[in-house]
C-alpha positions in Angstrom: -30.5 -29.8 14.3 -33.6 -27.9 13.8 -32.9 -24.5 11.3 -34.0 -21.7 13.2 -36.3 -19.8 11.2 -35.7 -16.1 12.7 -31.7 -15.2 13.0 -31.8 -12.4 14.9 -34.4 -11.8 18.0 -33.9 -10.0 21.9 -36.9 -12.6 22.7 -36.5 -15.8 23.8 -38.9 -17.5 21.3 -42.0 -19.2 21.5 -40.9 -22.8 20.9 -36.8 -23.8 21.3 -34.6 -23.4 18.9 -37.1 -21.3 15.9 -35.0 -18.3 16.6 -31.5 -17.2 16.9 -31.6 -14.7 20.4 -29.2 -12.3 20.2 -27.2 -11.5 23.7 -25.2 -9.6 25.2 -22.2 -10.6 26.7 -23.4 -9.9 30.3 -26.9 -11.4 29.7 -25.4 -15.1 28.1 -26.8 -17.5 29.7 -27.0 -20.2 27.2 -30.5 -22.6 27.8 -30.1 -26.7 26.6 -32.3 -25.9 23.4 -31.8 -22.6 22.8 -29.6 -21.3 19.5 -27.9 -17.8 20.2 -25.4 -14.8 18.8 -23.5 -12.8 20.9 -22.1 -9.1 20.7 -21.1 -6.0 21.6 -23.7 -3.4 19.9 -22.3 -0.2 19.0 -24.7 1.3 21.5 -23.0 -0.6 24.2 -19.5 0.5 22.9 -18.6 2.5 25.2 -19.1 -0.1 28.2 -16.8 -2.5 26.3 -13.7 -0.8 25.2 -11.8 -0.8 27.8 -11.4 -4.5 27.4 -10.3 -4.2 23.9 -7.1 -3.7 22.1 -7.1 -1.0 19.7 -5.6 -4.0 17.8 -7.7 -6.9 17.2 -4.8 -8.9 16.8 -3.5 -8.5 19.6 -6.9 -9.1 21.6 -6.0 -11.4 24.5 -8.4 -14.8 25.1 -10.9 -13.1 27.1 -14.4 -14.3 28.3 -16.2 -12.8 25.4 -14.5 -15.0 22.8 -15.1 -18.2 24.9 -19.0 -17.3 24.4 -18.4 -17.5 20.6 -16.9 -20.7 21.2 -20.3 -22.1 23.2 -21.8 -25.1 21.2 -25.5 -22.7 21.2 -23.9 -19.7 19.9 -24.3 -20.2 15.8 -23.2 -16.4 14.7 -21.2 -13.3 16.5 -23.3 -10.3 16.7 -24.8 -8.0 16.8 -21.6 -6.0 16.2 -22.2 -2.7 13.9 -21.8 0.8 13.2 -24.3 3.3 14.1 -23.6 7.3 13.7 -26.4 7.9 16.3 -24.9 5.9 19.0 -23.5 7.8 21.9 -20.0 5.9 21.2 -17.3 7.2 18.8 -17.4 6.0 15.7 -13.9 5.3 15.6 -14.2 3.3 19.0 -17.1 1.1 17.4 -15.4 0.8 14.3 -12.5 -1.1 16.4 -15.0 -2.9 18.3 -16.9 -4.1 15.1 -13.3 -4.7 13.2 -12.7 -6.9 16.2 -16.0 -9.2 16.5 -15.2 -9.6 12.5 -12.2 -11.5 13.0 -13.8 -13.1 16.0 -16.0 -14.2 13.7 -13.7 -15.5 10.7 -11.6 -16.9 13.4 -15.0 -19.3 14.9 -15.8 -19.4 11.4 -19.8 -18.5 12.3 -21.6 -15.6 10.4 -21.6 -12.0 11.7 -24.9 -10.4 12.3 -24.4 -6.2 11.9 -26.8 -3.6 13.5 -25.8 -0.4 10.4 -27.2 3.1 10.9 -25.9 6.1 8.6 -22.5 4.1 8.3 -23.1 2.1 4.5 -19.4 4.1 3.5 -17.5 3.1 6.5 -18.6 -1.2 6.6 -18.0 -1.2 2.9 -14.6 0.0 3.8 -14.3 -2.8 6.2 -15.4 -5.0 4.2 -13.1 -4.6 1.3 -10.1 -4.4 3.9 -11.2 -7.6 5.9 -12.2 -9.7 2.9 -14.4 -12.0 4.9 -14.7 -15.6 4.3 -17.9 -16.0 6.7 -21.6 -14.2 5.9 -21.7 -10.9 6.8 -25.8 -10.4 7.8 -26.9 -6.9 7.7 -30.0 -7.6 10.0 -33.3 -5.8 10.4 -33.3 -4.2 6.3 -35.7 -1.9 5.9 -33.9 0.4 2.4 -35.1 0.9 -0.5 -34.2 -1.9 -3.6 -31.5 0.1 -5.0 -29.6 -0.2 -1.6 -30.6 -3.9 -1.1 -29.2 -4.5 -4.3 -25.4 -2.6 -3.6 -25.1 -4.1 -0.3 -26.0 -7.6 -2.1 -23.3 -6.5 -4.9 -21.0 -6.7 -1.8 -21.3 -10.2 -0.7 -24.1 -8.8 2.1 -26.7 -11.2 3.1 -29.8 -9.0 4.2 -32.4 -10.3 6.9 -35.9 -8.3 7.3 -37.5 -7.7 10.6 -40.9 -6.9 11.2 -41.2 -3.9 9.0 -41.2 -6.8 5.7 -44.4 -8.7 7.6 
């Protein structure tokens, strides 16, 4: 297997298999050499809930979670918390709670989209005790934040702004 290099893209990459392309679950269409993640951004919240169970536990076998299942699909995500998205933060927060034990469940890393919300995941955090990488993707803080979210158990990814 090659190691793709980039863990979280919305491009398909210029050669197959350097990047991990994140997708949606209405745009997963899995290509022979591709790697991707798959999630339900808390912009898209709204779109999604009602196919959820306020209970994650009780969340039926749906199509969603036989994507996380696919072969191509190496993390879940991007899941998150964002306080300017149009959804309710307590609707993505059981959205997000959701993909996270998706994600413990497939055993594959969750890749998280965080805006204004750094209170609220550690919460989660601390209540789901994860097992799997939780990727906080796209950091662009300052050191002293990198350094509390590392404190965690956070692995941190830089995007573009890092270049």
């Amino acid at each position: 297997m090659t190691i793709p290099t980039d863990i979280h893209t919305h491009r398909q990459p210029h050669v197959a298999g350097e990047a991990i392309v994140n997708c949606f679950p209405e745009t997963f269409d899995p290509q022979a050499e591709g790697w991707y993640s798959v999630g339900i951004h808390p912009w898209h919240a709204a779109v999604f809930s009602s196919s959820l169970s306020p209970l994650p536990s009780a969340l039926p076998l749906s199509e969603f979670e036989q994507m996380l299942h696919h072969p191509r699909v190496l993390a879940v995500g991007e899941a998150g918390l964002d306080k300017l998205a149009a959804a309710p933060l307590s609707l993505q927060v059981t959205i997000f709670e959701s993909q996270a034990l998706l994600a413990e469940e497939s055993g594959k890393p969750l890749i998280i989209h965080l805006v204004k919300a750094v209170d609220e995941l550690l919460k989660l955090k601390r209540r789901l005790h994860p097992a799997v990488p939780w990727i906080i993707h796209g950091f662009r803080g300052k050191a002293a934040l990198a350094e509390e979210y590392l404190r965690h158990g956070f692995h941190l990814s830089f995007g573009e702004h890092y270049q």
